[in-house]
VEXTI-526267 format. One record per residue: y negated, x, z negated of N, C-alpha, C in turn; residue number from 0. Coordinates in nm, 3 decimals. Atoms other than C-alpha are relative to their C-alpha. Example, Ala and Ser with C-alpha at 12.3 -4.5 7.8 and 13.67 -1.06 7.14 Angstrom:
<setor n_Y="0.119" n_X="0.089" n_Z="0.000" ca_Y="0.450" ca_X="1.230" ca_Z="-0.780" c_Y="-0.120" c_X="0.090" c_Z="0.000" num="0"/>
<setor n_Y="0.119" n_X="-0.082" n_Z="0.006" ca_Y="0.106" ca_X="1.367" ca_Z="-0.714" c_Y="-0.109" c_X="-0.077" c_Z="-0.073" num="1"/>
***
This chain:
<setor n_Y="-0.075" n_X="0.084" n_Z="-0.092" ca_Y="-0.317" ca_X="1.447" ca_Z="0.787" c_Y="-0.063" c_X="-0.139" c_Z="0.003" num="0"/>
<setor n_Y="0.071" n_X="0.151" n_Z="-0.013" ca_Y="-0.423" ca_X="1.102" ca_Z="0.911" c_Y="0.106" c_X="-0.094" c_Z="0.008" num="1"/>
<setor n_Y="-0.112" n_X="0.065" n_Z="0.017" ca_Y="-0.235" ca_X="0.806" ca_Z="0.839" c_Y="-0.085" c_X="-0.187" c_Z="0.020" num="2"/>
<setor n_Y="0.002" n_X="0.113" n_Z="0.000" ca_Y="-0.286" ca_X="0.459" ca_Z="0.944" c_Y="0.077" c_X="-0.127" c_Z="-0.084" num="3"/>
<setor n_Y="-0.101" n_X="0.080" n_Z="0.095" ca_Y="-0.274" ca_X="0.183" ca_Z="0.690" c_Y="-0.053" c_X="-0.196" c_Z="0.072" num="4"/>
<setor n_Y="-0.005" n_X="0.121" n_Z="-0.068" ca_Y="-0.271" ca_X="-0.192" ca_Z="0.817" c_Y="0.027" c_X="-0.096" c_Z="-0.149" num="5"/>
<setor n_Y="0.031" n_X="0.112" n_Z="0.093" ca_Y="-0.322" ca_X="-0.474" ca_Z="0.521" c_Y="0.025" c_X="-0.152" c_Z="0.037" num="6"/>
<setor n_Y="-0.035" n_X="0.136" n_Z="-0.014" ca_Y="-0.218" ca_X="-0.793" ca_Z="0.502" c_Y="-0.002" c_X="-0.143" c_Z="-0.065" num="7"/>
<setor n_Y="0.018" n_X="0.081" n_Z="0.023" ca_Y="-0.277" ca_X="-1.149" ca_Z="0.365" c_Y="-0.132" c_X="0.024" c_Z="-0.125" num="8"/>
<setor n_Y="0.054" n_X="-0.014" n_Z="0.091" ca_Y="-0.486" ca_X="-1.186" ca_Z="0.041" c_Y="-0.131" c_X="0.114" c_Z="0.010" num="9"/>
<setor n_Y="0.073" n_X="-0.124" n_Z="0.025" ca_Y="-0.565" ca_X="-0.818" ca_Z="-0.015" c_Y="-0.060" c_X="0.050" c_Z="0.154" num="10"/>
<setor n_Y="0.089" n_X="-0.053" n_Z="-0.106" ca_Y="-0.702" ca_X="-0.742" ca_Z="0.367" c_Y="-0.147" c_X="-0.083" c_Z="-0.098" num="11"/>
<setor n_Y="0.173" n_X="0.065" n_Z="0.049" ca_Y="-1.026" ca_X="-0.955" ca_Z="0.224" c_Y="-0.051" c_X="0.073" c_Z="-0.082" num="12"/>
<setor n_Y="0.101" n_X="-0.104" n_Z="0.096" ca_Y="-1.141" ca_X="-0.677" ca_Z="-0.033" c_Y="0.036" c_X="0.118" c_Z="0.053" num="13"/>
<setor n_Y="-0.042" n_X="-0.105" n_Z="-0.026" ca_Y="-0.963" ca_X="-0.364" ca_Z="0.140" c_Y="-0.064" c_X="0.010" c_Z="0.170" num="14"/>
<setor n_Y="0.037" n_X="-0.005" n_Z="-0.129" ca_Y="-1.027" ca_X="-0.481" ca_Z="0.527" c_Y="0.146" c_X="0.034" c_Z="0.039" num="15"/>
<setor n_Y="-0.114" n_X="0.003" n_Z="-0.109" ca_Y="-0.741" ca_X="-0.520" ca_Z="0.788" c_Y="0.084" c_X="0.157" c_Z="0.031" num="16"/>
<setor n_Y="-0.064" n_X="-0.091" n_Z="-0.057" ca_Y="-0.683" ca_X="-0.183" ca_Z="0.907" c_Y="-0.102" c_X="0.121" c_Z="0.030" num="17"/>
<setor n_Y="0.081" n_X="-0.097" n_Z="0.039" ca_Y="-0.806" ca_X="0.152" ca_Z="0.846" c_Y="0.087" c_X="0.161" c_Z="0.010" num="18"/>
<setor n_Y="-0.120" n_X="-0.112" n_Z="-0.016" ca_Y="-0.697" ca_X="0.500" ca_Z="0.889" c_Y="-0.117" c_X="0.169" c_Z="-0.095" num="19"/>
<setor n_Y="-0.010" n_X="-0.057" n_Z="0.075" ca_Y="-0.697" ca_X="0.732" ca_Z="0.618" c_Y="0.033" c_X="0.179" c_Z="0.002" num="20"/>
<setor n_Y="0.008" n_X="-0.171" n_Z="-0.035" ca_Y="-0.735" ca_X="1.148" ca_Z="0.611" c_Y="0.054" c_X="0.010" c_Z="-0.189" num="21"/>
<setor n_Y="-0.078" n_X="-0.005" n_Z="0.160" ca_Y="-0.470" ca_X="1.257" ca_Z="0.286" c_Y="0.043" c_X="0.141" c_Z="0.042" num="22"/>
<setor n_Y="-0.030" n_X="-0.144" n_Z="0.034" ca_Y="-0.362" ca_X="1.619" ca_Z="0.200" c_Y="0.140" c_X="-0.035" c_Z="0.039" num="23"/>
<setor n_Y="-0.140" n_X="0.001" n_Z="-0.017" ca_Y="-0.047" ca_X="1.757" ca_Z="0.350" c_Y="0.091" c_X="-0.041" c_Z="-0.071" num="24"/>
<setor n_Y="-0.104" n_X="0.001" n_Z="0.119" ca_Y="0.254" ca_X="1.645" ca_Z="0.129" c_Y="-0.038" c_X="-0.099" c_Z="-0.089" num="25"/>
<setor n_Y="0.005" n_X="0.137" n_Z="0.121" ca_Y="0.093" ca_X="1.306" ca_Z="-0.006" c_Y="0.107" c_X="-0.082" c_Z="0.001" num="26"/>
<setor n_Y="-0.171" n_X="0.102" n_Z="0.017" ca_Y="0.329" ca_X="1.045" ca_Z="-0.120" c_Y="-0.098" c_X="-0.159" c_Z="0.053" num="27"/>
<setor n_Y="-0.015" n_X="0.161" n_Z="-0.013" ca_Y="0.302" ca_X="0.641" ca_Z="-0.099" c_Y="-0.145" c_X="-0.009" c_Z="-0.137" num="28"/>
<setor n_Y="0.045" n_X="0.076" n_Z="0.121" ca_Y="0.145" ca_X="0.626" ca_Z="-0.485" c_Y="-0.172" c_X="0.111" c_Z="0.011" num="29"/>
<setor n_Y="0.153" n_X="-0.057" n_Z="-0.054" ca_Y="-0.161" ca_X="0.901" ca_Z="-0.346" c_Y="-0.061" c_X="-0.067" c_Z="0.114" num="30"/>
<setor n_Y="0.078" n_X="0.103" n_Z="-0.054" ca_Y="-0.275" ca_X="0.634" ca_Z="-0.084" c_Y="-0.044" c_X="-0.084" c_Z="-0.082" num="31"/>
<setor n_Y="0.002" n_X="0.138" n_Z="0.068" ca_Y="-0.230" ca_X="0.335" ca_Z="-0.307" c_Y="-0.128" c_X="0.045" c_Z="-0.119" num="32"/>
<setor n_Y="0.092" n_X="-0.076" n_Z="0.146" ca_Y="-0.454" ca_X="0.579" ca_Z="-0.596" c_Y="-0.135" c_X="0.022" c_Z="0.114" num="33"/>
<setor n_Y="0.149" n_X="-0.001" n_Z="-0.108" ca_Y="-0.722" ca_X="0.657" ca_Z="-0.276" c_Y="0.000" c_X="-0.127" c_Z="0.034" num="34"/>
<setor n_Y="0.072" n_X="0.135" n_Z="-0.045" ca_Y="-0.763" ca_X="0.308" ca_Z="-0.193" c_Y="-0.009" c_X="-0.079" c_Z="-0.151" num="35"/>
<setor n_Y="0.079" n_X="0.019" n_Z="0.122" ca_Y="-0.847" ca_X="0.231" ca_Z="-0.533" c_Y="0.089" c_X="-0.099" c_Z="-0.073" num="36"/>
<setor n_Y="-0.077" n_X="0.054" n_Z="0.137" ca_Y="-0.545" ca_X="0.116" ca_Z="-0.741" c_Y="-0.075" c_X="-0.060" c_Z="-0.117" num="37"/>
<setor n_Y="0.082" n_X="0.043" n_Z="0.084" ca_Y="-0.729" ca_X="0.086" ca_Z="-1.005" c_Y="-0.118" c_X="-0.132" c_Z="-0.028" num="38"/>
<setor n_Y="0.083" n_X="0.075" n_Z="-0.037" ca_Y="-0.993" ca_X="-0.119" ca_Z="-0.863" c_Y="0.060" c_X="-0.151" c_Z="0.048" num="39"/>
<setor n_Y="-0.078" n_X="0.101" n_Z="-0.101" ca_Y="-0.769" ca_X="-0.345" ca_Z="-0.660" c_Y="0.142" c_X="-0.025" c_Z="-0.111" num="40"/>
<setor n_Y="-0.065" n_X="0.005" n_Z="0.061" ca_Y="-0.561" ca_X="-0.552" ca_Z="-0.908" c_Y="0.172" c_X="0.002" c_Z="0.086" num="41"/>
<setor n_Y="-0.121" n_X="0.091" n_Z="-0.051" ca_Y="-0.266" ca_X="-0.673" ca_Z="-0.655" c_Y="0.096" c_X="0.152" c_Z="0.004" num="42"/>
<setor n_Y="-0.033" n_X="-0.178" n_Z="-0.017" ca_Y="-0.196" ca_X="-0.228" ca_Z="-0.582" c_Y="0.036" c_X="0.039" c_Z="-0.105" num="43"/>
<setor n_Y="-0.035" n_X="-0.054" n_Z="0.095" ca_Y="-0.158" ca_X="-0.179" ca_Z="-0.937" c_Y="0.142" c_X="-0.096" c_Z="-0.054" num="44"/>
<setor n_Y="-0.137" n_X="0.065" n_Z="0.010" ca_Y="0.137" ca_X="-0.463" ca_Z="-0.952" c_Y="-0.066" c_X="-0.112" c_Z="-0.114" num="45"/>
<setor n_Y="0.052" n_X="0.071" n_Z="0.131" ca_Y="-0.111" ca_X="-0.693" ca_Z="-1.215" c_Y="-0.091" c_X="-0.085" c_Z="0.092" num="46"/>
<setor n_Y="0.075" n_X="0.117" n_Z="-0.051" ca_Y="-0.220" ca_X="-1.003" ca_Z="-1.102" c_Y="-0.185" c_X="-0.004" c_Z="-0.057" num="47"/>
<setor n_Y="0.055" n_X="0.023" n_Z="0.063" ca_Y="-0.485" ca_X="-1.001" ca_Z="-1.354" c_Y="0.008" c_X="-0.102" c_Z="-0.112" num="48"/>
<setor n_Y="-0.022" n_X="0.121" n_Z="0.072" ca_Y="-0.311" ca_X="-1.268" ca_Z="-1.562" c_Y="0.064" c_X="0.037" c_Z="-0.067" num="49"/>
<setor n_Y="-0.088" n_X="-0.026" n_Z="0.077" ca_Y="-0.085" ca_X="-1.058" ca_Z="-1.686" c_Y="0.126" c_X="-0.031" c_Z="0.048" num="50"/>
<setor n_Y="-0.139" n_X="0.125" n_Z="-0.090" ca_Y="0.177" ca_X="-1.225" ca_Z="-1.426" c_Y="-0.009" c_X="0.158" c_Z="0.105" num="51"/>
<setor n_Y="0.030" n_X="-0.107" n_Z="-0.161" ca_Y="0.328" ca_X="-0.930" ca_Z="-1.205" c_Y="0.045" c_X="-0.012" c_Z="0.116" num="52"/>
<setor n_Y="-0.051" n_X="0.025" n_Z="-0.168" ca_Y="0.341" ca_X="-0.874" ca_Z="-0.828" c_Y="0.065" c_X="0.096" c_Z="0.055" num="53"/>
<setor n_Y="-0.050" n_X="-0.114" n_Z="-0.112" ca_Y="0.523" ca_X="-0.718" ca_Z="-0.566" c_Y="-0.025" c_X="0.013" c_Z="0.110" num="54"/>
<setor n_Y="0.059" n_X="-0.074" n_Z="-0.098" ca_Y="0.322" ca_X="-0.532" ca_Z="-0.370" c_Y="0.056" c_X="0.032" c_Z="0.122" num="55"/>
<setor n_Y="-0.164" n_X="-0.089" n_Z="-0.081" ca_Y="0.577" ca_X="-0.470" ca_Z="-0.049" c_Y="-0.098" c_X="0.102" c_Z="0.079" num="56"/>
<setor n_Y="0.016" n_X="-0.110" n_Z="-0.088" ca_Y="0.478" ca_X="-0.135" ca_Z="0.112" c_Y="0.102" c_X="0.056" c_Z="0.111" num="57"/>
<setor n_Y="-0.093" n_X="-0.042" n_Z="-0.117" ca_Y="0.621" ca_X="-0.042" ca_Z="0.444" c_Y="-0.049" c_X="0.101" c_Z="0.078" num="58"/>
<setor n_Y="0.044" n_X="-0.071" n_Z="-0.110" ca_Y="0.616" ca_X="0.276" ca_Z="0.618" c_Y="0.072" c_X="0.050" c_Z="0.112" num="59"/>
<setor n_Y="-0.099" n_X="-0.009" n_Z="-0.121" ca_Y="0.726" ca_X="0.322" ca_Z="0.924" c_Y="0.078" c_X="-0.158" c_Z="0.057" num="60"/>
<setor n_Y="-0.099" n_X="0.069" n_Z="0.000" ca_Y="0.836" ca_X="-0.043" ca_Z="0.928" c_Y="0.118" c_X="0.024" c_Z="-0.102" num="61"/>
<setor n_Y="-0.096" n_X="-0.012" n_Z="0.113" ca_Y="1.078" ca_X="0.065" ca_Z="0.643" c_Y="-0.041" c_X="-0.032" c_Z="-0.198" num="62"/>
<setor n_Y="0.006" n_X="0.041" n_Z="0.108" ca_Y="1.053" ca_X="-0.103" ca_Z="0.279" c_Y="0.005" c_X="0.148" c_Z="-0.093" num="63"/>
<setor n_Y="-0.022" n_X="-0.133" n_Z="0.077" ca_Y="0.948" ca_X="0.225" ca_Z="0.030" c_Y="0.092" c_X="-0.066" c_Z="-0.131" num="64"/>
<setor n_Y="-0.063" n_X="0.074" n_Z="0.135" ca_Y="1.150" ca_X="-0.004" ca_Z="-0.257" c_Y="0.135" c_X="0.066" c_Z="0.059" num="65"/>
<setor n_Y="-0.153" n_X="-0.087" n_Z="-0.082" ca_Y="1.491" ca_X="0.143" ca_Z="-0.020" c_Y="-0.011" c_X="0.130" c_Z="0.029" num="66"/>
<setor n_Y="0.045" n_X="-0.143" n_Z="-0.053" ca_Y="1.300" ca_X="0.488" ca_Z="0.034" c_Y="-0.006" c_X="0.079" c_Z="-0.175" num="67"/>
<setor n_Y="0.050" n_X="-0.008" n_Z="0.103" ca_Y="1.164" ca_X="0.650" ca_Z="-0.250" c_Y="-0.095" c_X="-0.049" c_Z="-0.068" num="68"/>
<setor n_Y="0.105" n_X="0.105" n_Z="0.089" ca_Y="0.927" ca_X="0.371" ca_Z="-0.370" c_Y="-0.105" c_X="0.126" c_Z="0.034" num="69"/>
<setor n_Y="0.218" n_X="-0.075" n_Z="-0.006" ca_Y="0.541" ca_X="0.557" ca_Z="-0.454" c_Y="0.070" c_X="0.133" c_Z="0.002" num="70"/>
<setor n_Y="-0.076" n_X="-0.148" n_Z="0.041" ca_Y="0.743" ca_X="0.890" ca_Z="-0.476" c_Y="0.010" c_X="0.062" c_Z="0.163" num="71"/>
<setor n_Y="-0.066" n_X="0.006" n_Z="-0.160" ca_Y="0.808" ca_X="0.831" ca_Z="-0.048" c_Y="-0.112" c_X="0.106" c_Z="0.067" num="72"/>
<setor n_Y="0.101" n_X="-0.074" n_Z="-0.058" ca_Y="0.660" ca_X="1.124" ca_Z="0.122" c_Y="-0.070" c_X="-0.046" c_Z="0.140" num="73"/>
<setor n_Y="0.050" n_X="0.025" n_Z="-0.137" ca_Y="0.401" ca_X="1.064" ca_Z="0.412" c_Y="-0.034" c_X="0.074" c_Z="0.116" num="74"/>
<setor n_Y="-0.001" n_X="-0.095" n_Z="-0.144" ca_Y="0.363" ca_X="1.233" ca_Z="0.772" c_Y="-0.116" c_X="-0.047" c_Z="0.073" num="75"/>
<setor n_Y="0.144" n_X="-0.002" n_Z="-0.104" ca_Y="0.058" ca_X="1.287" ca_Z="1.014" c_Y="0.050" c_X="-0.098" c_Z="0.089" num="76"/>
<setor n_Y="-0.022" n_X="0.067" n_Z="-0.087" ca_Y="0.057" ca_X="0.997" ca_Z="1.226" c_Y="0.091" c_X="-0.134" c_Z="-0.085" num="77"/>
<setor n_Y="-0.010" n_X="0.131" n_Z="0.005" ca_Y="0.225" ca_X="0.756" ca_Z="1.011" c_Y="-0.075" c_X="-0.158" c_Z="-0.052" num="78"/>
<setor n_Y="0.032" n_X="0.144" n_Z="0.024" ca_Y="0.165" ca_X="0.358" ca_Z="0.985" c_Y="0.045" c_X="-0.055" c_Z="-0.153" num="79"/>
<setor n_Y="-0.076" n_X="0.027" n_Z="0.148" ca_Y="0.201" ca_X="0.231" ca_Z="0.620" c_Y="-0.102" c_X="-0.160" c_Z="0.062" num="80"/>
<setor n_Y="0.100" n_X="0.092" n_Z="0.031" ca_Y="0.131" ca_X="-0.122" ca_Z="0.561" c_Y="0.021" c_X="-0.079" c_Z="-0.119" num="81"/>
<setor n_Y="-0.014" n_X="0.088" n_Z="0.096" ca_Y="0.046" ca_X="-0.355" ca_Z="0.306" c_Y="0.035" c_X="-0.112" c_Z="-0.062" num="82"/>
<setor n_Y="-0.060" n_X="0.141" n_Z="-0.050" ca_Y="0.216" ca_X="-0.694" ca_Z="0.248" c_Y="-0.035" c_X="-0.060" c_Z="-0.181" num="83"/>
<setor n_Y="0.053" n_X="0.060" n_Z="0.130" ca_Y="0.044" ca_X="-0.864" ca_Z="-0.113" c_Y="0.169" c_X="-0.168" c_Z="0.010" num="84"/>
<setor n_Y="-0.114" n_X="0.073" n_Z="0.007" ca_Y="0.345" ca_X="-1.119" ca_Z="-0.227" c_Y="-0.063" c_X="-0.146" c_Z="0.067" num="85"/>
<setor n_Y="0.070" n_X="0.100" n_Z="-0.078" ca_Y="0.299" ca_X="-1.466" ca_Z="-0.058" c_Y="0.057" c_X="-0.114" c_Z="-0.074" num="86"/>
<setor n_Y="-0.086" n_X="0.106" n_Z="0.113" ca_Y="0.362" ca_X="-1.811" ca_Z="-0.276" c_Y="-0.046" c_X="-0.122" c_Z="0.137" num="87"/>
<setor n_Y="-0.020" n_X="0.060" n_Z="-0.074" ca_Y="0.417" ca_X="-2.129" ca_Z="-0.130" c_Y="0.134" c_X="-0.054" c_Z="-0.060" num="88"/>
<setor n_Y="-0.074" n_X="0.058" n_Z="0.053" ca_Y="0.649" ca_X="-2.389" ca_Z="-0.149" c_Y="0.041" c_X="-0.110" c_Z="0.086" num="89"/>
***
């Protein structure tokens, strides 16, 4: 299935803006976030690198997965997930 993911502030600059993704029937939220390289990408794994953590907001469909089933949230052919890295300011 193909799934369009759209990125936002911060993390578009090492991931890129907007990209669309080919995932096995029946992936969730936390099998994108693991193919776009969790691991690699500190802000996806919820670790600043400081040891200070973030909240990552994932939205699919326009809907917050933190009200869905968080990384557990199953995904569908054709949907939009996007990425929203926390934003500071003051």
């Amino acid at each position: 299935m193909r799934v369009k993911v759209k990125v936002f502030g911060d993390l578009a600059k090492s991931l890129g803006k907007e990209m669309v993704l080919d995932l096995p029937q029946g992936s969730t939220v936390g099998d994108l976030l693991a193919k776009l390289g969790k691991r690699k990408e500190p802000a996806l794994d919820g670790d600043s690198g400081n040891g200070a953590k973030q909240s990552l907001v994932v939205l699919v469909g326009g809907l917050n997965v933190r009200f869905l089933d968080e990384e557990m949230t199953k995904l569908n052919d054709g949907d939009t997930v996007s990425l929203l890295p926390p934003a500071g300011g003051g």
